[in-house]
C-alpha positions, -999 to 999 in steps of 0.1 A, spaced: 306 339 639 329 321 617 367 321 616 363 335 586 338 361 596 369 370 622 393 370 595 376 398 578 376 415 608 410 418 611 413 433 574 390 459 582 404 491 586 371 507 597 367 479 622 365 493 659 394 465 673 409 490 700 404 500 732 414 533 744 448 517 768 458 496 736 454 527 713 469 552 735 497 524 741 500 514 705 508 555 698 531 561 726 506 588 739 484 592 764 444 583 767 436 624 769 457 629 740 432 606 723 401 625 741 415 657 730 420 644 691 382 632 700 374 665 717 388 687 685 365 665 661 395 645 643 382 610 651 351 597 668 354 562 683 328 538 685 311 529 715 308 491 725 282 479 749 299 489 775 304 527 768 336 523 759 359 539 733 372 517 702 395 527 678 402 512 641 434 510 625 420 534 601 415 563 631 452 553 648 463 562 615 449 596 617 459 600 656 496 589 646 497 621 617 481 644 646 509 633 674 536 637 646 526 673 645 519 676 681 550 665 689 568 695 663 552 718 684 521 723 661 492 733 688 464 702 690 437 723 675 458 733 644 473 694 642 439 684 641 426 708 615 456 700 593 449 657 594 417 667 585 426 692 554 453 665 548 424 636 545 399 655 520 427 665 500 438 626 495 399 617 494 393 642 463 425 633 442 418 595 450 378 610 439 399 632 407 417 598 394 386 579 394 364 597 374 397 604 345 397 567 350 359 563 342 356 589 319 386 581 299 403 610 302 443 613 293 463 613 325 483 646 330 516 651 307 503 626 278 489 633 245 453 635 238 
């Protein structure tokens, strides 16, 4: 592997960089908070060799939203259903603004 193979690494969101102690550490929470979110179907870590969870930055993203509502008293199974509404409603606008883009179509509020 090159330095620079590493380097992209470390710009990968997706990339599984984590373990569970540095995740649960990095979110102020606790390793079963992070089998729970895994548990209720928010995120899935990968597995290395080992058996052992990884998190990317990408899925500490999506554990950070569920804690924030955790921690306003929203119950875990409705926290983790709500990051997950929250993440296919960004995915289709993102989806939405692409095709106007592609297809050329006028963005909302200007003149055809």
């Amino acid at each position: 592997m090159t330095a620079e193979d590493s380097f992209g690494r470390l710009e990968d969101d997706d990339y599984p960089a984590y373990t569970m102690g540095r995740a649960a550490d990095m979110l102020g929470t606790t390793q079963n908070f992070l089998r729970a979110l895994g548990t209720h179907r928010l995120i899935t870590p990968l597995r290395s060799p080992g058996g052992h969870r990884r998190y990317s930055r990408y899925q500490l993203r999506i554990a950070a939203r569920a804690r924030e509502l955790v921690d306003q008293g929203t119950p875990i199974e409705a926290a983790c259903r709500i990051v997950i509404l929250e993440d296919q409603l960004e995915e289709a606008q993102r989806l939405n603004a692409d095709y106007r883009r592609g297809a050329g179509s006028p963005h909302p509020g200007t003149a055809a």
